[in-house]
N, C-alpha and C positions, 0 to 999 in steps of 0.2 A: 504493500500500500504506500510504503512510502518513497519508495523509488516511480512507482507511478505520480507521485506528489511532485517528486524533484522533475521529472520529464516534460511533466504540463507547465510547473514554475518554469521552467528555460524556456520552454517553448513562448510564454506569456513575453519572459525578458527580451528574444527575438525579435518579436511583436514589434513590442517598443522602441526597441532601438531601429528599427526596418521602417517606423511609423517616424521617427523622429528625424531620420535619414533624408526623407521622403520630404518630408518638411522641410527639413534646413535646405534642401537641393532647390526647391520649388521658391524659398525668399531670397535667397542667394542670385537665382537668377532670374528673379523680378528687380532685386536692387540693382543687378548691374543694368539690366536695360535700362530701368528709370536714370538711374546715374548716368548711362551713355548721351540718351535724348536732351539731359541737363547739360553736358557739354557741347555735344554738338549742332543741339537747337538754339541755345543760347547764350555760353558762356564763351567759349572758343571762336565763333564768329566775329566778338565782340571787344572780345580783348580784356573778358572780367575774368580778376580773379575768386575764391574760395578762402578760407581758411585752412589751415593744417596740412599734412602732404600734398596734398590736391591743390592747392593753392601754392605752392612751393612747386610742383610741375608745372603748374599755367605762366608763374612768374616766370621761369627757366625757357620756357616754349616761347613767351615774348621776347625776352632778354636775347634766346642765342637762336631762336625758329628751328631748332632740333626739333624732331618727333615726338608730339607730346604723347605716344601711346609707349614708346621707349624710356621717356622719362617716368612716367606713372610707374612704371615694373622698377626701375633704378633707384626711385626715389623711396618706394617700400620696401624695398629688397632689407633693409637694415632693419625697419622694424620687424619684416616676418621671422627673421630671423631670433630679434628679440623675444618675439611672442611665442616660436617656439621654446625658448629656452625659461623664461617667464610664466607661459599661461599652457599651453601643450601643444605635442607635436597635431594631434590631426585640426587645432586651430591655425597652424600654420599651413597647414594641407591646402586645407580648404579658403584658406585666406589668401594665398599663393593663385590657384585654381581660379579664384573670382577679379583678382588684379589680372590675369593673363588675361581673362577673359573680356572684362572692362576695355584692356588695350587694345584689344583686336575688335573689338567692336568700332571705339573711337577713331582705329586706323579705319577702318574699311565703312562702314555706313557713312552713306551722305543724306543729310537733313534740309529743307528748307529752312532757310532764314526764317522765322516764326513773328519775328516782330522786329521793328528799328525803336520801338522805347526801351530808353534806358531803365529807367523804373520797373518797366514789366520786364524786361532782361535780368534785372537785378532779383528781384523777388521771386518769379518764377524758375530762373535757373538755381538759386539755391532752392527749391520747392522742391525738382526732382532730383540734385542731385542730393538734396538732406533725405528724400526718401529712398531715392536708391543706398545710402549708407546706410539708413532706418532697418530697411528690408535685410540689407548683408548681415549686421548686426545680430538682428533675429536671429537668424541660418547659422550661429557661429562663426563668422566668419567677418573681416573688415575688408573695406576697400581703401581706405585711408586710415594708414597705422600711426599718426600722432598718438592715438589714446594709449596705444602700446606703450610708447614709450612714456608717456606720461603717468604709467604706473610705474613703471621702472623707477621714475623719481621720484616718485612721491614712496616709495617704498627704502628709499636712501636718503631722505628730507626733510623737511618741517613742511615744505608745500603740498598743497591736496591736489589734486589731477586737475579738477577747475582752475587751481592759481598757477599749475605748469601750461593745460592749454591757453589760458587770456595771456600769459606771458607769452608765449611761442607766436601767439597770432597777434598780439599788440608789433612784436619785432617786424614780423612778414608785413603788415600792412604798412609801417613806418618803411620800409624796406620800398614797396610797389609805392606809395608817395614819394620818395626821393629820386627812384627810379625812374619809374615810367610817367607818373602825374597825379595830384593830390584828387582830382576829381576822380581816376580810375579807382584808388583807393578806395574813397569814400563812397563807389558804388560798390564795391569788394568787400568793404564791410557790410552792407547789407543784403549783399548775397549771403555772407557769412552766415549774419542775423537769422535770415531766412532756413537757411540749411540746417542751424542748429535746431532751429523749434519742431519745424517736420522732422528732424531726426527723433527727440522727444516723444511727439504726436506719435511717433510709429512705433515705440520703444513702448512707450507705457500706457499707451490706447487711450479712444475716448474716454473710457472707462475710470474714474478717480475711485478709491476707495478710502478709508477714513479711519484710523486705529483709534479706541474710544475707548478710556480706563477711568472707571467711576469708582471713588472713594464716598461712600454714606454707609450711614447706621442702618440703613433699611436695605441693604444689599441683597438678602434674600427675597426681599419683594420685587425688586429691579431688577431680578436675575428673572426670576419666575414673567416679567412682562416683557422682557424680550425675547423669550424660548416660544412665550403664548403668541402675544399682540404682533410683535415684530415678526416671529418666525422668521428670528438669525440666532447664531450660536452664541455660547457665551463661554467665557472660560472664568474660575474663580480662582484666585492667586489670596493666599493668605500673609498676612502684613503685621510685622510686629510693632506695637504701639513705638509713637514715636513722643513727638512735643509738640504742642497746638502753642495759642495767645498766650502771652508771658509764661512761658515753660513749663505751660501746664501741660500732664503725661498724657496722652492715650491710647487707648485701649486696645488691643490685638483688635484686626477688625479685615474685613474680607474685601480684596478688590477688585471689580469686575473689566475683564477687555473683551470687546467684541470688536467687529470687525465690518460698515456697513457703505453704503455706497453715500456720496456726497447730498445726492437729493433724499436720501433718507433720513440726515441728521439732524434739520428741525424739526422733524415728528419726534426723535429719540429725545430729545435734549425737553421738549414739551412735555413728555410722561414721563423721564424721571424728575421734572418741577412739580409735575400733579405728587410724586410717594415724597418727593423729598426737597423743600427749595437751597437744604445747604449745601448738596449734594456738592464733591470739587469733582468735575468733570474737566478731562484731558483728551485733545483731538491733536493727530496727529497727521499725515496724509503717508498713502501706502503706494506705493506704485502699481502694484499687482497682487492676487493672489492667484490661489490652484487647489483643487476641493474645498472641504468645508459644505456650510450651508447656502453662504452667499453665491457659489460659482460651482455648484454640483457637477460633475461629469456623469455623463450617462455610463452606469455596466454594463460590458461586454462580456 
């Protein structure tokens, strides 16, 4: 019975990893097309830069008119390399795989010109190519490895991966103003702008969700109305008194986290004012979850 147990587990393990394969293969190469159509509809006809490696090739492609699909591979080459030894080899595989693939698109597809506004060049091209990295991202895989290296530092630093990327691309933009022209820039930064939010938008979905840890005396009422009323989970964590107003002790007492979508929270925050109005409520925002009550998966 129980080697029958372990045959159907592996087989299940299969599954997944074959289901998850599947997926990463299928964003992987939605980001690069998106990303391609982003350079070659908009950004390379136009002479705008990006932020991060991607923007460090367009520079280099203006500067010297080398082949910007040669530089994209040249220019990542050091971070795949770091990310294998950093983050693992088959993110390197596969990150490898989507830059080759990105180039040979950029070399060989030809685009119409899409628009002569600067504005909608600037926004729009960072739209597709922030979602074509959105999408790569998902898939395990990057098409521009600044974030690579930007853990690398931040894992040798005091600085966090936010304050190496705004440094890396504060430099590259002052760099494309000195060089090429402050207007080119200042449209480059708002491709940038652009690229980075749809990168966001695609990373962490429509979707907000909300971490919510209630501290009250009436915890097991509040517990019992969001299992009923809400129908979302709730977890109870127990809490050893601490010090309330002028050092006065209190009491072991129990504290509840759940876990709910953003348009739910003034319903929640409304009834536990109806059981308790001193209740200390803490909201925090969540990127994503994965089962639970909020985000069930259907059984297979």
């Amino acid at each position: 019975m129980k080697k029958l147990f372990k045959i159907y587990e592996n087989e299940l393990i299969k599954q997944l990893i074959l289901k998850r394969n599947i997926m990463d293969i299928f964003f992987i190469s939605v980001g690069v097309v998106l990303a391609s159509i982003g350079l070659k509809g908009f950004l390379l006809p136009n002479h705008f830069l990006d932020g991060g490696a991607m923007g460090v090739s367009l520079l280099l492609q203006i500067l010297t008119g080398f082949n910007l699909s040669i530089l994209i591979v040249l220019v990542n080459l050091p971070f795949i390399l770091l990310g294998a030894k950093q983050i693992s080899i088959s993110f390197a595989v596969k990150s490898s795989l989507a830059i080759l693939v990105l180039a040979y698109l950029v070399h060989f597809i030809q685009l119409p010109i899409i628009t002569d506004d600067k504005l909608l060049i600037a926004v729009f091209g960072g739209f597709f190519l922030g979602a074509g990295i959105g999408f790569s991202i998902r898939g395990g895989a990057v098409i521009d490895g600044t974030e690579v290296l930007a853990i690398s530092v931040s894992r040798k630093s005091s600085l966090t991966v936010g304050d190496f990327i705004a440094i890396f691309n504060i430099v590259l933009f002052g760099l494309a103003a000195a060089i090429v022209s402050v207007e080119t820039a200042m449209y480059s930064m708002l491709t940038y702008f652009s690229a980075s939010k749809t990168v966001d938008f695609i990373i962490n979905g429509i979707e907000e969700y909300i971490g919510v840890m209630i501290v009250s005396d009436d915890a097991e009422i509040i517990k019992e109305m969001i299992a009923s009323k809400l129908e979302r989970g709730v977890t109870v964590f127990r809490s050893d008194g601490g010090f309330g107003n002028k050092g006065k002790t209190l009491p072991d007492r129990k504290i509840l986290f759940c876990v709910i979508t953003r348009l739910e929270v003034t319903r929640l925050l409304l009834e536990v004012e109806k059981i308790d109005r001193g209740a200390f409520v803490i909201q925090y925002p969540i990127k994503d979850t994965k089962g639970g009550m909020i985000k069930k998966r259907p059984l297979h």
